[in-house]
C-alpha positions in Angstrom: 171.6 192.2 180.7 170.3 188.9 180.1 173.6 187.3 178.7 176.4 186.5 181.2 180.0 186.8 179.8 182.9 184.9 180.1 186.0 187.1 180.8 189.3 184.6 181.2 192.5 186.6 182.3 193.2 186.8 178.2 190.4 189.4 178.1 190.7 192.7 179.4 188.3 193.4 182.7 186.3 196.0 181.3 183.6 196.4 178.8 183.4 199.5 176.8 179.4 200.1 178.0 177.0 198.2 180.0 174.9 197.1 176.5 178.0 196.7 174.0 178.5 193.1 172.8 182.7 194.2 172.1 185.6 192.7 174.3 189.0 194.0 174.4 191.8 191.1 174.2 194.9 191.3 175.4 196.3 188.3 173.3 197.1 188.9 169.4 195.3 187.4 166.6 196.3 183.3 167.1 195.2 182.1 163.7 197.2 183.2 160.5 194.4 182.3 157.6 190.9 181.8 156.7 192.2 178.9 154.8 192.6 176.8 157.6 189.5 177.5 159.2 187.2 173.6 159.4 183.4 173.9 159.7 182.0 171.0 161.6 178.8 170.1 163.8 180.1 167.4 165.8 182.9 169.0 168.0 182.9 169.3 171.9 182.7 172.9 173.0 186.3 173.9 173.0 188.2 176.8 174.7 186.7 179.9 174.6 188.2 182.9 175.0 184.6 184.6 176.1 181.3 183.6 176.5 178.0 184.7 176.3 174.7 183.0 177.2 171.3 184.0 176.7 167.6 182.4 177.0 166.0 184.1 174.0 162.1 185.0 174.8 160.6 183.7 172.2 162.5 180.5 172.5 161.1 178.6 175.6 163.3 176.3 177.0 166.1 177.0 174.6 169.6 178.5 175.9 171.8 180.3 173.2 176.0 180.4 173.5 178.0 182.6 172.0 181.7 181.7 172.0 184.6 183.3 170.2 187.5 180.5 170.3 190.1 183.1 168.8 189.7 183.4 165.4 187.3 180.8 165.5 183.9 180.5 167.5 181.0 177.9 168.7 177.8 178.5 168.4 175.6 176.2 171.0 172.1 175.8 171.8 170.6 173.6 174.9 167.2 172.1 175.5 165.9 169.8 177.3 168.9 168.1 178.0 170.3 167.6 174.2 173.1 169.8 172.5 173.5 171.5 169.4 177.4 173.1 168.5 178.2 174.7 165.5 181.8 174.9 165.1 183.7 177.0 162.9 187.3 177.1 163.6 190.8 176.0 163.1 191.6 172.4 164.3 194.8 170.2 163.6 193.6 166.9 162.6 190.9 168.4 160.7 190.7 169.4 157.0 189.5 172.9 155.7 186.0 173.3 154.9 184.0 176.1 154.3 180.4 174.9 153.2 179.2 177.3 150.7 175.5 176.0 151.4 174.7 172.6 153.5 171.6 171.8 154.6 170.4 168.8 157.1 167.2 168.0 158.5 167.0 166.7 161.9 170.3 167.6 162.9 169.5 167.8 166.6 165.6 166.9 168.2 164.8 170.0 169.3 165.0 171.4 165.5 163.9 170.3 161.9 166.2 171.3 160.0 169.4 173.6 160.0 171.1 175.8 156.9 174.4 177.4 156.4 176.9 179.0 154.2 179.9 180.3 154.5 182.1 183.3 152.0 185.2 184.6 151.9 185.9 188.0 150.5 188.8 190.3 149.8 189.3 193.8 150.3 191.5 196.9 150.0 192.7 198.0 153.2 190.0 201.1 153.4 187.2 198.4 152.4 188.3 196.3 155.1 188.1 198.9 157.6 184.3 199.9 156.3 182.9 196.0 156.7 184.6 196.0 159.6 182.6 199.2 161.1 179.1 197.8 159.4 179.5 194.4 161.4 179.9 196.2 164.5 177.1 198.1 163.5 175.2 195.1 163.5 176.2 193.3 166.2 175.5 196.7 168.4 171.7 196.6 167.0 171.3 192.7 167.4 169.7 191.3 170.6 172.3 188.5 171.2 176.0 189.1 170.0 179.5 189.2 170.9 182.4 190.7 169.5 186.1 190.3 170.3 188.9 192.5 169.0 192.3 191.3 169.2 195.4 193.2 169.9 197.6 194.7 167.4 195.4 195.9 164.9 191.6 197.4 165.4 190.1 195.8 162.6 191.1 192.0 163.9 188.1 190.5 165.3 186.1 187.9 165.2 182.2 188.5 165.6 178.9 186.8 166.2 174.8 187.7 166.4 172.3 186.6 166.5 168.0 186.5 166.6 164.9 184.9 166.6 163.0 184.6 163.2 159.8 185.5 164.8 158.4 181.7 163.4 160.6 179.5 166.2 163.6 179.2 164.9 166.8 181.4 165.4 169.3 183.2 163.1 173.0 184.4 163.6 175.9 185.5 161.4 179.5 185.1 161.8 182.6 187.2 160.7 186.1 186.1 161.0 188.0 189.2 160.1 192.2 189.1 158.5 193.5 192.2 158.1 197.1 190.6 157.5 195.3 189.0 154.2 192.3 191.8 153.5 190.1 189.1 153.7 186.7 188.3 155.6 184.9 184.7 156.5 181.3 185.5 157.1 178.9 182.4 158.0 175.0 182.9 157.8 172.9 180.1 159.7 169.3 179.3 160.5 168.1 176.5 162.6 163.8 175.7 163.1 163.0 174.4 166.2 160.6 172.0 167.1 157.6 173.5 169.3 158.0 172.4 172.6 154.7 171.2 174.3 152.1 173.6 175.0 153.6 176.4 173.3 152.3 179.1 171.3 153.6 177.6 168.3 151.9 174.3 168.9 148.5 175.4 169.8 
């Protein structure tokens, strides 16, 4: 595997196969509602209960991190010695905010611009169980992901993927899943990168 994980003592030690992006945890679902969950792009990376790093191909130079914070995760992208964190997640101090759409150019110098938007949906219990076996679905099939279920009830996880766009930029997806509330954050986010020197891209 090209990823590495992160597996603190809150995680149990085993994976369920050698390519399956899910975790177990040990520790129950921390955060009670999507409704205090505070988007942001300026936060420090914070504590993670697992980790997992990648260097996409097509991305030279550029090193992916997955992190799931709880009900909450980071996502973080290095190159050439600057930072990039997304951060979706519950912080005192902080106001909630779900961006339906934001956009911002420049938001790193590595990339031109960055997109996101964030929904929240409600479900019966049987619905929630289906989205909750179609995101695993796609986090299975996607090249870069990490999934952690919490104890307590199967279908309370948070989840992340993500791929390249085939044009030098990367996308991922996010799903914060409540089954005490039936309800499901889901994030979708792009960022372009810049080509780096004597790239494919460039020439």
């Amino acid at each position: 595997m090209s990823a590495t994980e992160t597996l603190p003592q809150a995680l149990a030690p085993a994976l369920p196969g050698p390519l399956d992006p899910v975790l177990l945890a040990d520790a129950p679902f921390a955060d009670a509602s999507p409704d205090d969950l505070s988007f942001s792009t300026d936060a420090p990376r914070l504590p993670a209960l697992a980790v997992r790093r990648a260097e996409p191909a097509g991305l030279l130079g550029t090193t992916l991190e997955l992190r799931v914070l709880g009900a909450s995760h980071q996502v973080v992208l290095e190159r050439d010695g600057h930072e990039w964190v997304e951060t979706l997640a519950c912080r005192p101090g902080h106001d909630p905010f779900l961006p339906t759409a934001l956009r911002r150019a420049a938001p790193v110098p590595f990339a031109a611009d960055y997109e996101t938007g964030c929904t929240v949906t409600g479900h019966s219990g049987r619905g929630l169980r289906r989205q909750v076996e179609r995101l695993l679905g796609t986090c299975r099939s996607a090249p870069h992901a990490l999934v952690v279920r919490f104890a307590g009830d199967p279908s309370a996880l948070t989840g992340l993927c993500a791929w390249e766009d085939g044009a030098g930029g990367l996308l991922w997806r996010s799903w914060h899943v409540y089954p005490q509330a039936r309800r499901i954050v889901h994030s979708r986010s792009a960022l372009r990168l810049l080509p780096r020197p004597g790239s494919p891209v460039e020439r």
